[in-house]
C-alpha positions as CSV (number, residue, x, y, z in Angstrom):
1,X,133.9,203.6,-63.9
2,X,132.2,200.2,-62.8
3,X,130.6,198.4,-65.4
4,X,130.2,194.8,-65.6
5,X,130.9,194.7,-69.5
6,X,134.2,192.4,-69.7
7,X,136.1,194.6,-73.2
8,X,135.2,198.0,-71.2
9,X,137.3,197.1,-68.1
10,X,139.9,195.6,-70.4
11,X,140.0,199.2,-72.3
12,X,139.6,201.4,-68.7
13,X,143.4,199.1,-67.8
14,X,145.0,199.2,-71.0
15,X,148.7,201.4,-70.2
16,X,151.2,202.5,-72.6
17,X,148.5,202.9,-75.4
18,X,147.8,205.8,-77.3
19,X,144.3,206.1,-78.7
20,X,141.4,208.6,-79.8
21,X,138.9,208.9,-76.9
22,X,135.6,207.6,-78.0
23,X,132.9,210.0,-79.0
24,X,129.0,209.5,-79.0
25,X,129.3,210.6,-82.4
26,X,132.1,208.4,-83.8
27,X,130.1,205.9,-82.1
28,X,126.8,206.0,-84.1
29,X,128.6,206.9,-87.3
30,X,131.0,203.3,-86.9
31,X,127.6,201.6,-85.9
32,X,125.9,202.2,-88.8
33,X,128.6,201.9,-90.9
34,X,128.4,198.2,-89.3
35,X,124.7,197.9,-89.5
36,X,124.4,198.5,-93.2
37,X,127.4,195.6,-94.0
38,X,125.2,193.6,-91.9
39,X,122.4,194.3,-93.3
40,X,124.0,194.2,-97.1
41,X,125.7,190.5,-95.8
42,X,122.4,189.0,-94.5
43,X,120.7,190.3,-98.0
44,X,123.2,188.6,-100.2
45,X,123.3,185.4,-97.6
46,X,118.9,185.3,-98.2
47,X,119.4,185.9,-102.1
48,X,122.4,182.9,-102.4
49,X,121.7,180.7,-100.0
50,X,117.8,180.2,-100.3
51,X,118.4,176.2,-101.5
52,X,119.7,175.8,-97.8
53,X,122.1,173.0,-99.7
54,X,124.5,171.3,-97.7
55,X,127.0,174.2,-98.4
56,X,124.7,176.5,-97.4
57,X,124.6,175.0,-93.9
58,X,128.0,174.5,-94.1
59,X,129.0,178.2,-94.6
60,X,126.5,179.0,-91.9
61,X,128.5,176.4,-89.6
62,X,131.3,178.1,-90.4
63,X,130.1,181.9,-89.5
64,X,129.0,181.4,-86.8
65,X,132.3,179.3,-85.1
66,X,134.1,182.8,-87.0
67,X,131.3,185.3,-85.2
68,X,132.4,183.1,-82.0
69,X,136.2,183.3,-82.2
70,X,135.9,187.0,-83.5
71,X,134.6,188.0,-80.3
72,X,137.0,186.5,-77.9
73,X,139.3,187.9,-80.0
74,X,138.3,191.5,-79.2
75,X,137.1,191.2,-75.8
76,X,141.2,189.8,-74.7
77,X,142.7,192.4,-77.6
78,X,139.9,195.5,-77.8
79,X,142.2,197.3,-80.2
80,X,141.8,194.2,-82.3
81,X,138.3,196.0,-83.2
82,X,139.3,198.3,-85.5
83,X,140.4,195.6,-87.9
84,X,138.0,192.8,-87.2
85,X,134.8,195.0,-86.9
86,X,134.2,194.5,-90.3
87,X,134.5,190.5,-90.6
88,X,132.6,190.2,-87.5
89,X,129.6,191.9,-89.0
90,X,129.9,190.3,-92.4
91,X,129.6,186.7,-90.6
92,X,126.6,188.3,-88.4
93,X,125.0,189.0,-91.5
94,X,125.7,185.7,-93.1
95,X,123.6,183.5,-90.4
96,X,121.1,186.2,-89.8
97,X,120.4,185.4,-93.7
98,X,120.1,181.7,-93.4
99,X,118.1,182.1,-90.4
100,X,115.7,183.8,-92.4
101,X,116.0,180.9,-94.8
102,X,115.4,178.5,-92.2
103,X,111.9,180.7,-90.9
104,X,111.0,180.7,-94.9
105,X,111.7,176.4,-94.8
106,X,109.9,176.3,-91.6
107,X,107.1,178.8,-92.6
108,X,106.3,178.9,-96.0
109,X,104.9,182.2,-97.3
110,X,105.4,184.2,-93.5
111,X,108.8,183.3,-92.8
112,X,110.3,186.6,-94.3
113,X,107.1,188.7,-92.9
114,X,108.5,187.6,-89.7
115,X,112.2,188.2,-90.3
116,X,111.1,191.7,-91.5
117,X,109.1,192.6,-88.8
118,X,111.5,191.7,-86.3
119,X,113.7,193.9,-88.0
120,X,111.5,197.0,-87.7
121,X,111.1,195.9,-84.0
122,X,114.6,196.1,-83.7
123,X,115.0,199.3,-85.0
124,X,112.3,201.2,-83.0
125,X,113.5,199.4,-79.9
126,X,117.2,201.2,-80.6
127,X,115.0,204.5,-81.3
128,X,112.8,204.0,-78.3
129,X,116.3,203.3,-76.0
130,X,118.0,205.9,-76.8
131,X,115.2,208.7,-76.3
132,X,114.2,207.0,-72.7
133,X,118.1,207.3,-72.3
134,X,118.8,211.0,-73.4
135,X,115.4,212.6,-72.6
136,X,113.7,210.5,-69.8
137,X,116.8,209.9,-67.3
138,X,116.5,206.2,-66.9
139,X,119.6,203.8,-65.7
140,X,119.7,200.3,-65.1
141,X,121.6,199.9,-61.8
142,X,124.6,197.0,-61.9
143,X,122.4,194.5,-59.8
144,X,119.8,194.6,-62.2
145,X,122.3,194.5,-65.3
146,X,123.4,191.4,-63.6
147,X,120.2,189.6,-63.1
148,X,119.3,190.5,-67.0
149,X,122.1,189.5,-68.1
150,X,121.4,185.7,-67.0
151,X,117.5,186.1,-67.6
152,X,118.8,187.3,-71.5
153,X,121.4,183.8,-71.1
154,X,118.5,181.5,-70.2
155,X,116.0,182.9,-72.9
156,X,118.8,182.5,-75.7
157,X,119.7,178.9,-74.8
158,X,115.8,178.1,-74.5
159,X,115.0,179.5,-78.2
160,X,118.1,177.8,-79.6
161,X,117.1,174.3,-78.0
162,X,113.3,174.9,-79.8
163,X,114.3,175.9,-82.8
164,X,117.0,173.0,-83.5
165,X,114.4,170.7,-82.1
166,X,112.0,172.3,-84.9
167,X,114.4,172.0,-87.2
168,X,115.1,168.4,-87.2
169,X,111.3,167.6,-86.8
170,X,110.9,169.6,-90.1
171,X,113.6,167.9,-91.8
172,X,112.1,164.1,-90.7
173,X,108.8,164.0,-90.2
174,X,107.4,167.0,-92.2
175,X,105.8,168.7,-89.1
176,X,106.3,172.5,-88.4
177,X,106.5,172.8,-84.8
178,X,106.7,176.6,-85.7
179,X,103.4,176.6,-87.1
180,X,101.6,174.7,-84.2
181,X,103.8,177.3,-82.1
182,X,102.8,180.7,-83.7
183,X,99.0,179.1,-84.0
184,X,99.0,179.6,-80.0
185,X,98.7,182.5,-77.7
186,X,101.8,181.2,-76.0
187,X,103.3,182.7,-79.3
188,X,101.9,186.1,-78.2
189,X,102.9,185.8,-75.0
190,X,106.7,184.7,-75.6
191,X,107.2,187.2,-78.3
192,X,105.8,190.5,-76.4
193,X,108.4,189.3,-73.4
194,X,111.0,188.8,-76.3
195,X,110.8,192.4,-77.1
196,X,111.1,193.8,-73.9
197,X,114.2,191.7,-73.1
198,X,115.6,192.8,-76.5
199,X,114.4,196.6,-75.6
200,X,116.3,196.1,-72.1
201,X,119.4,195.1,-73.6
202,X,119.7,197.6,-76.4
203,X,119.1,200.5,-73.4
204,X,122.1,198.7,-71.3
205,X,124.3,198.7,-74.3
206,X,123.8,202.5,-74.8
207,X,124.1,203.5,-71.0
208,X,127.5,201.3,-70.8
209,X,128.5,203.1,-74.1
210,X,127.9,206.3,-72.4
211,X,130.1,205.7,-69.7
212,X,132.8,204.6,-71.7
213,X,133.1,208.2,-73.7
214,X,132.1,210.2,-70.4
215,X,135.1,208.1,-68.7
216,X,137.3,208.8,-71.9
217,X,137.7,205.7,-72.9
């Protein structure tokens, strides 16, 4: 099987291991076992943390330097997953939470209507991958898994630049770059290409998972 994805070539040379071969089943029955504690984590983290206090931050800090090491954990030691799955989405949870704090700070009054639409989004882009996967045939090819890959790279370090930058305005001069941002049609613009990046990537995630229970992995 070639596939770019760095933990599926680790599995496809793992020797001397013995292991259930993955199932499309046992795959969307773990996966949504990991989407509710998610989900469950990042409605405790909105419900607790919605002072955004100093230990609020700091537990978000904290998360995310956790999600980080988590997952270099289980792309060197994939059979590390079955034990660190769990954490992983926990902490995942935790700073999707206090992002939707931060969208509540920034936005008074819309910033949970946004966190909760982009949720919805997310799920129908997941249903909407996997029935242009089973039912219409589509595959990305590996050049073009490449060249998203560094398009999806560019976009994540661009929106995490803005919204620190936002941020800190917020926090010392009182002016909500978000607001002046969504009040534009370059709003529009950024967050219909925004869904079809995140569409793309959900429908690259299922082909790859594809290949690893067709391969046996």
């Amino acid at each position: 099987m070639r596939t770019s994805n760095v933990v599926f070539r680790k599995l496809r040379n793992m020797e001397g291991y013995t292991y259930d071969s993955a199932t499309m089943t046992g795959v969307s029955i773990k996966s949504t076992i990991l989407l509710f504690i998610t989900l469950v984590s990042a409605c405790l983290s909105i419900i607790f943390l919605s002072a955004l206090s100093a230990q609020s931050m700091l537990l978000y800090a904290l998360a995310t330097i956790a999600t980080v090491v988590l997952q270099l954990i289980i792309v060197f030691k994939p059979t590390s997953a079955r034990s660190l799955s769990i954490p992983y989405a926990i902490c995942e949870g935790l700073i999707i939470g206090v992002i939707c704090d931060l969208m509540e700070l920034a936005l008074p009054g819309e910033g949970f209507a946004l966190a909760g639409g982009a949720l919805m989004i997310t799920l129908g882009s997941v249903l909407a991958a996997c029935l242009l996967y089973s039912h219409a045939g589509l595959r990305a090819k590996s050049g073009f898994v490449k060249f998203f890959i560094i398009l999806l790279l560019g976009f994540s370090i661009a929106s995490a630049f803005f919204s620190l930058t936002a941020l800190i305005v917020r926090l010392t001069t009182g002016i909500s770059l978000w607001s002046i941002y969504i009040g534009s049609s370059l709003s529009v613009a950024v967050s219909v290409i925004m869904v079809i990046v995140a569409s793309i990537y959900v429908f690259i995630t299922i082909q790859q998972t594809n290949q690893m229970v067709e391969n046996g992995i």
